[in-house]
Backbone as JSON, one array per atom type, in Angstrom:
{
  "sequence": "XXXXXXXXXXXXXXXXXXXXXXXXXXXXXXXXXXXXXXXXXXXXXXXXXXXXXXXXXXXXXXXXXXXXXXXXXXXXXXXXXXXXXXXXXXXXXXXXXXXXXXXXXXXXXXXXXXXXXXXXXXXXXXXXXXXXXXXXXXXXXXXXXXXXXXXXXXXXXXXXXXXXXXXXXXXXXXXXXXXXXXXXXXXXXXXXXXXXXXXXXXXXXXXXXXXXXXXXXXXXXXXXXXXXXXXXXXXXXXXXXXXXXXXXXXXXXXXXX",
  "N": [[19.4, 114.7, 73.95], [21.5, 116.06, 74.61], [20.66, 116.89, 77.83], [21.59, 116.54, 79.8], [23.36, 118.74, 80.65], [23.38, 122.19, 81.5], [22.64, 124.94, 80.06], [22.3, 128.08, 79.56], [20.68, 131.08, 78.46], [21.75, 133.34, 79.67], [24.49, 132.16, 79.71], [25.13, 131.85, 77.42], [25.69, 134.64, 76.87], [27.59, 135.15, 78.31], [29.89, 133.95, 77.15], [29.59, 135.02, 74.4], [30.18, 137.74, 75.31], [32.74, 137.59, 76.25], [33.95, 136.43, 74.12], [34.13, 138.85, 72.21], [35.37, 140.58, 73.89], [37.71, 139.56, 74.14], [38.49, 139.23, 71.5], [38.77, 141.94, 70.8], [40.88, 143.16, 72.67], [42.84, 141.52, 70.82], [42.75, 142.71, 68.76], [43.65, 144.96, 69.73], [46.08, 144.65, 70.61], [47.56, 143.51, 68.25], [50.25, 143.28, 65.66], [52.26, 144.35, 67.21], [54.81, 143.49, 70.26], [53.85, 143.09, 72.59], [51.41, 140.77, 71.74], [52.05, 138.27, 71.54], [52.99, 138.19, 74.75], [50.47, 137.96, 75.07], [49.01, 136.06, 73.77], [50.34, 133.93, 74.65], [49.17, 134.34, 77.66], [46.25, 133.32, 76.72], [46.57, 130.81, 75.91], [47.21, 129.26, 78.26], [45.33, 130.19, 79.88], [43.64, 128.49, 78.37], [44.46, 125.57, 78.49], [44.17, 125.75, 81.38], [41.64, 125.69, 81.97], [40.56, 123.3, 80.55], [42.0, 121.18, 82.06], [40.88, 121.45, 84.6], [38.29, 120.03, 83.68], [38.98, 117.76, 83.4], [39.29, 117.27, 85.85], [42.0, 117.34, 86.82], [44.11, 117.27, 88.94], [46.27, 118.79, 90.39], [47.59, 119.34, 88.35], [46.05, 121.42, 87.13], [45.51, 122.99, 89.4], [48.45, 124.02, 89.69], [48.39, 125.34, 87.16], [46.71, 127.51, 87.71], [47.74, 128.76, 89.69], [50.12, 129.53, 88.65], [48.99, 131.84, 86.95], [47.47, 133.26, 88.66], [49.67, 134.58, 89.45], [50.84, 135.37, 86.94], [49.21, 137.44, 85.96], [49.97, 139.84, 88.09], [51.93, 139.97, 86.94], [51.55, 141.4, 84.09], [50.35, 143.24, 84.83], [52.45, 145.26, 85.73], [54.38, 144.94, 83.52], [52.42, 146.38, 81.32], [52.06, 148.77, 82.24], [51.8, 151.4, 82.02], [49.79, 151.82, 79.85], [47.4, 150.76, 80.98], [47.42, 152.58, 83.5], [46.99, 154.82, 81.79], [44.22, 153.95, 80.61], [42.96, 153.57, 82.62], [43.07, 156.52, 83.46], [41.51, 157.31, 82.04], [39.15, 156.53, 82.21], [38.35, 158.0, 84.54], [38.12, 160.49, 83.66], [35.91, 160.74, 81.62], [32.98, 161.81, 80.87], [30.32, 160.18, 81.11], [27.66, 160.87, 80.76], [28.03, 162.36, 78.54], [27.27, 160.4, 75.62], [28.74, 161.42, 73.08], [31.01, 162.55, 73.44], [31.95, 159.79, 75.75], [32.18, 157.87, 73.55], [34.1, 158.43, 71.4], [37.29, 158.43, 73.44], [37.08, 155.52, 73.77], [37.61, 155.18, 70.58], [39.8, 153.7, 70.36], [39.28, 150.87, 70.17], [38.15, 150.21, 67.85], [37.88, 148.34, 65.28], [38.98, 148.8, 62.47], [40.59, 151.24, 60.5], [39.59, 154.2, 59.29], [40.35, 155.96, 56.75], [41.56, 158.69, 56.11], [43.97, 159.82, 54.54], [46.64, 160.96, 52.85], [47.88, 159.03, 50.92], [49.54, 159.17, 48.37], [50.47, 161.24, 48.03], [52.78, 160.98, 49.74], [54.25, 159.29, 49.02], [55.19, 159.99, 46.89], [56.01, 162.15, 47.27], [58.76, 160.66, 48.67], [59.81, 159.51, 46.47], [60.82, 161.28, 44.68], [62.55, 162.43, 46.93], [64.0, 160.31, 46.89], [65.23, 160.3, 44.4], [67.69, 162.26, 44.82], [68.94, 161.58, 47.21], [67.82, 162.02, 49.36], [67.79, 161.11, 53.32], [65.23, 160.3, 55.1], [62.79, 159.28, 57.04], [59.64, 158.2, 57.8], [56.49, 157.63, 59.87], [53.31, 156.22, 59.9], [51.26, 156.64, 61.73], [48.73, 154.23, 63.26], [46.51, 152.38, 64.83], [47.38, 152.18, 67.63], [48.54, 154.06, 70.4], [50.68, 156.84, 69.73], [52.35, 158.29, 71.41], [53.91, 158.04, 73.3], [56.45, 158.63, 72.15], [56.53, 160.91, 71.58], [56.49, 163.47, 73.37], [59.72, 163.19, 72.66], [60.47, 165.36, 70.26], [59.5, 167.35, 68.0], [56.29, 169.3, 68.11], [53.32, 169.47, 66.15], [50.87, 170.43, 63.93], [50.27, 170.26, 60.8], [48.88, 169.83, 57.79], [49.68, 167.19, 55.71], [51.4, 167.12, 52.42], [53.17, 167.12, 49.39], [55.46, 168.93, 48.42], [55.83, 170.04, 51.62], [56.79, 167.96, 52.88], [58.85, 167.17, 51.51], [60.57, 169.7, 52.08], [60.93, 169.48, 54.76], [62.28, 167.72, 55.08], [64.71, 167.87, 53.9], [68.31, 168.6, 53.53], [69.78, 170.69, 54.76], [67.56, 171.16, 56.53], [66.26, 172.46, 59.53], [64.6, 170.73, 60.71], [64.96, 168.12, 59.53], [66.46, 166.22, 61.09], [65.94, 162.71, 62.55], [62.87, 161.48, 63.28], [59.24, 161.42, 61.36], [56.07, 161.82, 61.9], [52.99, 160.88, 60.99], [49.31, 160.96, 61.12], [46.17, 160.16, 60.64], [45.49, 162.74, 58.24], [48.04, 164.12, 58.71], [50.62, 165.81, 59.57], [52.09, 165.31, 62.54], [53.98, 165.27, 64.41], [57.76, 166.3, 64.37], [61.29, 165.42, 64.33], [61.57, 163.31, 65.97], [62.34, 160.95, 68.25], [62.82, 157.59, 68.32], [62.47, 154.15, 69.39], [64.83, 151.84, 68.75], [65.74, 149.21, 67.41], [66.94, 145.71, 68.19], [67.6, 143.87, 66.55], [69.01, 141.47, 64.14], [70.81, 143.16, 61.73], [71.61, 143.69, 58.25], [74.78, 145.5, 57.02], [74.27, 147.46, 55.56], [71.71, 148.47, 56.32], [71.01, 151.67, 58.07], [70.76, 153.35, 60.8], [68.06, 154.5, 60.85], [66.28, 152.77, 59.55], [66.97, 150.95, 61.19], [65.3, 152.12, 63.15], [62.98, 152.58, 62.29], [62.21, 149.77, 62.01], [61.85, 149.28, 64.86], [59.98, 151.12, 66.34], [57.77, 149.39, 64.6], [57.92, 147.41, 65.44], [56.88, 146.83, 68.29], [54.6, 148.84, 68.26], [51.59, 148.72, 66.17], [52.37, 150.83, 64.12], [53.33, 152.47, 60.61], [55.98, 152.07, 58.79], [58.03, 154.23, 56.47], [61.28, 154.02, 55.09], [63.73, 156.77, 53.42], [66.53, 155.7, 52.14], [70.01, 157.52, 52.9], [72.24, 156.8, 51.83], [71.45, 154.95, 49.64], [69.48, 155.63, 48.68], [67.14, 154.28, 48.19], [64.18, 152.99, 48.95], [61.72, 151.79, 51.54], [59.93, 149.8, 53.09], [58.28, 148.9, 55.9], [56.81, 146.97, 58.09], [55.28, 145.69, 61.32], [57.75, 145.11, 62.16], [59.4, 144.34, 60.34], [60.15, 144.12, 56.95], [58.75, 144.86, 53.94], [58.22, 143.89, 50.82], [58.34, 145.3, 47.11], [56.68, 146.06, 44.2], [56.48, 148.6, 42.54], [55.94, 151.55, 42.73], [53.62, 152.0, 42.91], [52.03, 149.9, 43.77], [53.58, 150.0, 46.22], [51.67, 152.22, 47.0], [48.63, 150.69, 47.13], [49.39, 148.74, 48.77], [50.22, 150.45, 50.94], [47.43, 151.55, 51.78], [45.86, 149.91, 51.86], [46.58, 148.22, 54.64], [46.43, 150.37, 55.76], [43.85, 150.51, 56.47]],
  "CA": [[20.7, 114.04, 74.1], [22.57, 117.19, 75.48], [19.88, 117.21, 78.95], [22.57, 117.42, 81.46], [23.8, 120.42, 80.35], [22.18, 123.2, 81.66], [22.64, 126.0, 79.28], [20.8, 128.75, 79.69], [20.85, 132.01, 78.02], [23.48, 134.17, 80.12], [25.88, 131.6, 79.31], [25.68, 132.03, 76.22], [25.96, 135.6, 76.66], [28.62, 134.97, 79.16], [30.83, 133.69, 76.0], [29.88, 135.76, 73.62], [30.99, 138.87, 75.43], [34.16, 136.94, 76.6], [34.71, 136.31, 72.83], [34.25, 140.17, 71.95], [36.46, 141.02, 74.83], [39.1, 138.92, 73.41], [38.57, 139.86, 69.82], [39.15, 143.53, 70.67], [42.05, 142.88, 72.98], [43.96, 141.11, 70.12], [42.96, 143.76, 67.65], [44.42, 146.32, 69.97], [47.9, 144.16, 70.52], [47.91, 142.97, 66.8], [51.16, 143.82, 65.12], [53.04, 144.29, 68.4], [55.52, 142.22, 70.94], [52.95, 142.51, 73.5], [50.56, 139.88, 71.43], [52.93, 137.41, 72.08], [52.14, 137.86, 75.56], [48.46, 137.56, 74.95], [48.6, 134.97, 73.23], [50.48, 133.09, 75.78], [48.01, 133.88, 78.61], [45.3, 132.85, 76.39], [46.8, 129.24, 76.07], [47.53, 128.97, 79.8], [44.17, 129.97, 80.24], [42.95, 127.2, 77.85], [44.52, 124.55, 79.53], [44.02, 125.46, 83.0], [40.04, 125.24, 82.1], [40.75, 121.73, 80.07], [42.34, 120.19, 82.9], [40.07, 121.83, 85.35], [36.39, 120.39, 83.48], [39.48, 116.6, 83.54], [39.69, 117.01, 87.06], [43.62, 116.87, 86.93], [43.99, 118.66, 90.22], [47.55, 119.08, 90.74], [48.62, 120.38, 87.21], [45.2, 122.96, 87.43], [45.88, 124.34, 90.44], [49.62, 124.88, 89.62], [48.07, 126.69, 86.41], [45.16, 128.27, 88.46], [48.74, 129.99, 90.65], [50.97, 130.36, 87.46], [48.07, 132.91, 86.18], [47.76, 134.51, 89.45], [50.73, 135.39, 89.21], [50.82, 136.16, 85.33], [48.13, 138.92, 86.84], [50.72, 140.83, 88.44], [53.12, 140.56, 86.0], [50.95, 141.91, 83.37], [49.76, 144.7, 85.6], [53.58, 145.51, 85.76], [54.43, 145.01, 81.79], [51.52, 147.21, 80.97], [51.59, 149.57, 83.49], [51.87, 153.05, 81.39], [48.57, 151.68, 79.31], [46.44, 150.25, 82.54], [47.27, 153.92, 83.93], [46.64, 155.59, 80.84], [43.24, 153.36, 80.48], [42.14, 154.28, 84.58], [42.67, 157.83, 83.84], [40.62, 157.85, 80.98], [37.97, 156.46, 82.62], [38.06, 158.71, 85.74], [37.74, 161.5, 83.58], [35.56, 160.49, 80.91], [31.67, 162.29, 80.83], [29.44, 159.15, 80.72], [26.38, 161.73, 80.23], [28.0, 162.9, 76.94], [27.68, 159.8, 74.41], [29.53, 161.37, 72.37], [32.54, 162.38, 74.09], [32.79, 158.4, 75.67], [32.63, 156.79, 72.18], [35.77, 158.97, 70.91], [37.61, 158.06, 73.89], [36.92, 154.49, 73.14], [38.22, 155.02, 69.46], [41.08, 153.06, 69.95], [38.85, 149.85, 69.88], [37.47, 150.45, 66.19], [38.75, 147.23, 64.49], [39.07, 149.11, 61.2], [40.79, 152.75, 60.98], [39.4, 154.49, 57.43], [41.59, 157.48, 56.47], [41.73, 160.01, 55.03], [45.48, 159.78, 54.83], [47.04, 161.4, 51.28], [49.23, 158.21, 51.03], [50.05, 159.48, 46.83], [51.63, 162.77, 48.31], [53.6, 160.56, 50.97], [54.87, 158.11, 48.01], [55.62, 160.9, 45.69], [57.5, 162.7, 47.98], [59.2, 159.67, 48.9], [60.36, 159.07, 45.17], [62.09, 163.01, 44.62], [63.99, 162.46, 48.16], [65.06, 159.31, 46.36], [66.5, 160.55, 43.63], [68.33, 163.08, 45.66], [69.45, 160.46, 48.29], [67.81, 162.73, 50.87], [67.43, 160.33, 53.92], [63.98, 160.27, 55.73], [61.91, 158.34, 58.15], [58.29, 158.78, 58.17], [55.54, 156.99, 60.64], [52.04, 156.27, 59.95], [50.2, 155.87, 62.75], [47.37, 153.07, 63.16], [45.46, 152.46, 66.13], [48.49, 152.42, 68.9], [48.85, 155.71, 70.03], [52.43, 157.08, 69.52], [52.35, 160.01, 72.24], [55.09, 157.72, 74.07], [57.47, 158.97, 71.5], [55.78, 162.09, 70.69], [57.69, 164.38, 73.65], [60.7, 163.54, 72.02], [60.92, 165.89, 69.16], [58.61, 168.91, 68.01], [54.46, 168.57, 67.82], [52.92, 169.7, 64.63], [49.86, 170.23, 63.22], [50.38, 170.35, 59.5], [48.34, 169.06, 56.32], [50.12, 166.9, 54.57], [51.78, 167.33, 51.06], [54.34, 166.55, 48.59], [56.29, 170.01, 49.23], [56.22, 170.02, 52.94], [56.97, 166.42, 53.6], [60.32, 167.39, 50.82], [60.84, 170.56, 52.85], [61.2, 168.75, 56.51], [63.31, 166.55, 55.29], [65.78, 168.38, 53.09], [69.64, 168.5, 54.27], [69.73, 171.69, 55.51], [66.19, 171.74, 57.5], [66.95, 172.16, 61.47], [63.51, 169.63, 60.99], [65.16, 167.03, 58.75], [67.06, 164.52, 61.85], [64.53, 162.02, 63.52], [61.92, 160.54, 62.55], [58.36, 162.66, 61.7], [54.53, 161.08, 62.85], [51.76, 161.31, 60.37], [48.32, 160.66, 61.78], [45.34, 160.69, 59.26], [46.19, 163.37, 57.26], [48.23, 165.52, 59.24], [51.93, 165.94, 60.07], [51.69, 165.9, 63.99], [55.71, 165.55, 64.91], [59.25, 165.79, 63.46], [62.81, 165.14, 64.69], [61.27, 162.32, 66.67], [63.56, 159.85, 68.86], [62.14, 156.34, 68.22], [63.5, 153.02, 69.96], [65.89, 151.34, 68.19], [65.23, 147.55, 66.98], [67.91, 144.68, 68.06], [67.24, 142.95, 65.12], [70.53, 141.71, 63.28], [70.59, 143.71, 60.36], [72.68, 143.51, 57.05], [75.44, 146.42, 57.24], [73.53, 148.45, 55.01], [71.01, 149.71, 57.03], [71.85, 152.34, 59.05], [69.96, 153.69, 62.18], [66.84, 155.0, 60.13], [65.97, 151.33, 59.41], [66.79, 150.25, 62.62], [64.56, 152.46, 64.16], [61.34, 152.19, 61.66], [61.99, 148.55, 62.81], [61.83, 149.68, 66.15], [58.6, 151.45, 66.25], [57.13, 149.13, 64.38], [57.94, 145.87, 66.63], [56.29, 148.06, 69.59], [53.14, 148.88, 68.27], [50.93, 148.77, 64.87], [52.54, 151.55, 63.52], [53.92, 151.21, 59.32], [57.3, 153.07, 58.48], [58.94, 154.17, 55.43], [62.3, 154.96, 54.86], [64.27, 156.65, 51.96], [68.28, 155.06, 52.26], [70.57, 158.57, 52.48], [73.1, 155.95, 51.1], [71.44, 154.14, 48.22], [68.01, 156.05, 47.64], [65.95, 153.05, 47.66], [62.2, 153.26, 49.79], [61.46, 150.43, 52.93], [58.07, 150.13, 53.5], [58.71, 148.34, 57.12], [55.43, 146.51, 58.8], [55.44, 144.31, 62.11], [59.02, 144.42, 62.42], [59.76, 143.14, 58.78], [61.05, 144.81, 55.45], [57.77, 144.61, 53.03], [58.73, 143.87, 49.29], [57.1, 145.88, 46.59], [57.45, 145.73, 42.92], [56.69, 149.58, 42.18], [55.59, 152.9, 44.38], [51.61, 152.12, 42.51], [51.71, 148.43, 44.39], [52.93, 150.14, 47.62], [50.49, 152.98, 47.54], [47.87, 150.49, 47.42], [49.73, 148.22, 50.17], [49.75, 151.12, 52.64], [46.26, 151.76, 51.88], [44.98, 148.42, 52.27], [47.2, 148.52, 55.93], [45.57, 151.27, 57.02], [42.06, 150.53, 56.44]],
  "C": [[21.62, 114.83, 75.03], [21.5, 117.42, 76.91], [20.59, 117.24, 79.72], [23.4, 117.73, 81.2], [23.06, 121.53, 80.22], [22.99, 124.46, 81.64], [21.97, 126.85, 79.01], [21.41, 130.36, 78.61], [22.16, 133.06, 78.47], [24.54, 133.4, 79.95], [26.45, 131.67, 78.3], [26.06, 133.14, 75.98], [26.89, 136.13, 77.32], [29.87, 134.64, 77.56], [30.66, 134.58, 75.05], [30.64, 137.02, 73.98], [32.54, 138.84, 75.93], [35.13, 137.22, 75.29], [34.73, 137.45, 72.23], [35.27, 140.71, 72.35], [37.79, 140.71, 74.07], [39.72, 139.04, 72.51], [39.22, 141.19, 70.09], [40.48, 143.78, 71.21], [42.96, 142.54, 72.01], [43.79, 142.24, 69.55], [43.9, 144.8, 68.3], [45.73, 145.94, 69.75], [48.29, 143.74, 69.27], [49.06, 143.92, 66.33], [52.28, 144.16, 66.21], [53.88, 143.25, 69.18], [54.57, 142.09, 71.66], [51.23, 141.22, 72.7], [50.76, 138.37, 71.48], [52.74, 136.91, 73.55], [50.46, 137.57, 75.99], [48.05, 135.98, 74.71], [48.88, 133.66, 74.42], [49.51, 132.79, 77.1], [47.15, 132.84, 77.7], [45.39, 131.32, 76.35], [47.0, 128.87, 77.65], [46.13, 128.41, 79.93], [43.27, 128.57, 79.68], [42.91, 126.05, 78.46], [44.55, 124.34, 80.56], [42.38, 124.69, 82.52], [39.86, 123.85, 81.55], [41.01, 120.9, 81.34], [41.55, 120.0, 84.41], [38.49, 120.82, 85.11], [37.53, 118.91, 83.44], [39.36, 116.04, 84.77], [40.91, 116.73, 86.84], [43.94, 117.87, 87.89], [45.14, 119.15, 90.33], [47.84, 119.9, 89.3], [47.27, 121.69, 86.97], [45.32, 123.63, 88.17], [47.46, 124.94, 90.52], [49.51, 125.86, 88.35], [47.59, 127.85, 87.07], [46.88, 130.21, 89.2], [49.77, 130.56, 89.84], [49.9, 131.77, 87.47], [47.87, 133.7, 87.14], [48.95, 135.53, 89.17], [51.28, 135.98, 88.19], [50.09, 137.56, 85.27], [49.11, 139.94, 86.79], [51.89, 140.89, 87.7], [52.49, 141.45, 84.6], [50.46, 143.4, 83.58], [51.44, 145.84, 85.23], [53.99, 145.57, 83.91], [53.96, 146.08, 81.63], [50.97, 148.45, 81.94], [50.74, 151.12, 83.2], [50.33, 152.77, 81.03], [47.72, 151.63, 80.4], [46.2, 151.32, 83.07], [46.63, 154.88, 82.94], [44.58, 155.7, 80.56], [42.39, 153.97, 81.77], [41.57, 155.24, 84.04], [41.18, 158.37, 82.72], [39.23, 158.03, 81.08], [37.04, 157.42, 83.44], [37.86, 160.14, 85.16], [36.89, 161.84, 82.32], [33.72, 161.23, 81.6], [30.88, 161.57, 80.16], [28.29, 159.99, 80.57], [26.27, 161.72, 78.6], [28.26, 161.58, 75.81], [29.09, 159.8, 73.48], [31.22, 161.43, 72.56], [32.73, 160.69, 74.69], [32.79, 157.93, 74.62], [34.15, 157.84, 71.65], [36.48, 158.73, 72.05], [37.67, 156.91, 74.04], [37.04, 154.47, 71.44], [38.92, 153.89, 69.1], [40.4, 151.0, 69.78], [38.44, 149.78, 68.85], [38.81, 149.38, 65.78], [38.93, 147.75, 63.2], [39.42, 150.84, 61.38], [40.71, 153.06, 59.26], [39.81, 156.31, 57.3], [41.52, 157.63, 55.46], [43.02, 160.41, 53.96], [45.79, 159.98, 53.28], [48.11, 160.15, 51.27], [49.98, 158.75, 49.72], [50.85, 160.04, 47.49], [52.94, 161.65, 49.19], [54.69, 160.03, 49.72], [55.61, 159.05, 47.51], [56.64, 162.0, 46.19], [58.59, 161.66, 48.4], [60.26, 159.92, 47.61], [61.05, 160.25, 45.29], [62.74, 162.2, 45.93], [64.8, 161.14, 47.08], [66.09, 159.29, 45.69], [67.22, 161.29, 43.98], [68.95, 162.74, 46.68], [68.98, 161.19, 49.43], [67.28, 161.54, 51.9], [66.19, 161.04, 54.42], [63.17, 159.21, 56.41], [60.8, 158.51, 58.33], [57.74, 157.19, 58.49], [54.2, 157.2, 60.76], [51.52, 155.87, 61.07], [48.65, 155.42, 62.8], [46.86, 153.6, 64.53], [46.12, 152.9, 67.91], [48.82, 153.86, 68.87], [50.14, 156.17, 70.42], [52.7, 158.71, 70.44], [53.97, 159.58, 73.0], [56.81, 158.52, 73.39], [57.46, 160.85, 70.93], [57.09, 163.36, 71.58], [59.55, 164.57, 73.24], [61.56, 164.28, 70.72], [59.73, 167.17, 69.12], [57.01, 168.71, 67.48], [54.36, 169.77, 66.96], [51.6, 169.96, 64.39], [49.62, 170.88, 62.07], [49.7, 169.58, 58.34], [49.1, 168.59, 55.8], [50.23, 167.2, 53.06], [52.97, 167.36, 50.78], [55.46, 167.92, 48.94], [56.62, 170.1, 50.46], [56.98, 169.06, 53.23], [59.08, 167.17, 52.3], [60.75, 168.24, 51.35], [61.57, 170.04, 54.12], [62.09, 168.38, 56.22], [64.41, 167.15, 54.86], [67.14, 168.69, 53.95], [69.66, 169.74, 55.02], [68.43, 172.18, 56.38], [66.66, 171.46, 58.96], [65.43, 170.63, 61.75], [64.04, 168.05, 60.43], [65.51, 165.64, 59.58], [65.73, 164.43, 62.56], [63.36, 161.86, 62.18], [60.32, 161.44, 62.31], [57.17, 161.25, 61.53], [53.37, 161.57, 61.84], [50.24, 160.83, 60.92], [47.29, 161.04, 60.86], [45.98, 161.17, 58.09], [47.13, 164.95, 57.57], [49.67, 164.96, 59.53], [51.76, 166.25, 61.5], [53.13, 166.01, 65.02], [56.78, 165.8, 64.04], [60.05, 165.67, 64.23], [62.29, 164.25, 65.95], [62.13, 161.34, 67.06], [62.95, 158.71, 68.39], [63.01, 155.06, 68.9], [64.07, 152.15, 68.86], [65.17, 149.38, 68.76], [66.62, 146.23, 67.51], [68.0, 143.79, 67.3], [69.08, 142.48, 64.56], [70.09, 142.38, 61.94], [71.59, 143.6, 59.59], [73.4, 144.76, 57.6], [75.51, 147.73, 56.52], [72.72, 149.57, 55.01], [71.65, 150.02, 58.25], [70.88, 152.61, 60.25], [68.35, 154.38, 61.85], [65.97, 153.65, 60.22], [65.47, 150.55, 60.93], [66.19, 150.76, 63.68], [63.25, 152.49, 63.67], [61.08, 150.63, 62.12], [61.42, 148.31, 63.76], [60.48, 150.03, 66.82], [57.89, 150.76, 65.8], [57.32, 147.46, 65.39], [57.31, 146.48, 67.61], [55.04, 148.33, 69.33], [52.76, 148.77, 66.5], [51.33, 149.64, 63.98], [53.47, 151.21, 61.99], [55.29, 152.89, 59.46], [57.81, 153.04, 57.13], [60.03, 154.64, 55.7], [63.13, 155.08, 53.63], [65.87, 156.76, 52.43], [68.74, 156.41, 51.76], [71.62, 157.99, 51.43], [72.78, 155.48, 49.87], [70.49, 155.35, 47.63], [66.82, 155.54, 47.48], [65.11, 153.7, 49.09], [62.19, 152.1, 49.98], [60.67, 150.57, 52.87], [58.59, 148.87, 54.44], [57.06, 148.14, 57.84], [55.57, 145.47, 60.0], [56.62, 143.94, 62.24], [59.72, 144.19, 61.17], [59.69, 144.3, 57.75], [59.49, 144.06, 54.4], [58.05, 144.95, 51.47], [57.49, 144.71, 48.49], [57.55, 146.11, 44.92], [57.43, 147.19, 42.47], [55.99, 150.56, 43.45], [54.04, 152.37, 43.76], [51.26, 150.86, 43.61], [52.12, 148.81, 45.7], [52.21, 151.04, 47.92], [49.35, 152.29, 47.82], [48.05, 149.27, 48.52], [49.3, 149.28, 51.39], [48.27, 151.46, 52.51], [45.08, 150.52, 52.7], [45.2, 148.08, 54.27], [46.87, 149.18, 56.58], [44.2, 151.07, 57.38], [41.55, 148.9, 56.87]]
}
């Protein structure tokens, strides 16, 4: 019934690696503004090729030159990454296996950590009752170096003492925001971009910058209110409800993995 359609094997392997490509692409932009733009190509692209296999010549070829030109704006958007991505390549030791698959990390659709989230929580709770403010940033798959020169690099084990230490009113470490990675403290007094969000008049600039970071890339944020006391757990932009610290230890767990 299907005989004139000549389907042969590389086509099919023409789509499947299309549909890999694509898969991994979203995973990387997932949780971000830039998926937004993804997504958009991806519909362009849909209906250029719809109207293209219609023959509708005039509204395909004004897609066909939209998307050119979506090209170079994309190149432009994404410039820092695209550069980042080149260099990686150009200095990457295709001999050594092992060294290119860890440089390709950041494609792993699943990140399984190590990450002490208890200690994080539990320090969390003391600052609370103490109203000490704090800002801490888990980082996922997006890598947070963009923000990283702005404050002091680290490489510390996590735990319930330290993480209450940093933060405490009198630490020269306590302003800004600090960067956990696995299971390691890797920044503190971190700048972060600031969210335009409308916000209630409650939160103060802590908020509005775990916002911030997290509209931008995959990364999750807590913060403990110097004002009230209360604990944010902040995902994708958005304020994540939680009925006790046991239901969000096993939220951020589930989030990371």
């Amino acid at each position: 019934m299907f005989d004139f359609l000549d389907f042969t094997f590389l086509d099919a392997l023409d789509i499947i690696l299309v549909a890999v490509l694509l898969y991994y692409v979203y995973k990387l932009l997932k949780g971000t503004v830039a998926i937004n733009i993804f997504i958009g190509i991806a519909l362009i692209v849909i209906i250029w090729k719809i109207t293209e296999a219609l023959q509708m010549e005039m509204l395909s070829g004004l897609l066909g030159a939209l998307l050119g030109l979506g090209a170079i704006a994309v190149l432009i958007v994404f410039q820092p990454e695209v550069r980042k991505f080149l260099l990686m390549l150009g200095s990457t030791n295709f001999t050594n296996k092992r060294s290119f698959l860890k440089q390709l990390r950041f494609l792993k659709t699943e990140i399984h950590t190590t990450m002490n989230v208890e200690a994080i929580i539990k320090a969390c709770e003391s600052m609370a009752t103490t109203k000490t403010g704090a800002l801490i940033v888990l980082e996922r798959t997006h890598n947070l170096d963009f923000v990283k020169p702005t404050g002091d690099k680290m490489n510390c084990e996590i735990n319930k003492p330290i993480l209450e230490s940093i933060f405490y009113k009198n630490s020269p470490l306590h302003d800004g925001a600090m960067i956990i990675k696995e299971n390691f403290i890797i920044a503190t007094r971190i700048i972060l971009p600031l969210s335009n969000k409308s916000l209630p008049s409650r939160f103060g600039l802590r908020h509005r910058a775990a916002i911030g970071i997290t509209e931008k890339t995959d990364a999750l944020s807590l913060v403990v209110s110097e004002e009230t006391g209360k604990i944010s757990y902040i995902k994708d932009g958005e304020f994540v409800l939680f009925k006790n610290t046991n239901e969000l230890i096993e939220m951020i767990r589930y989030d990371l993995n």
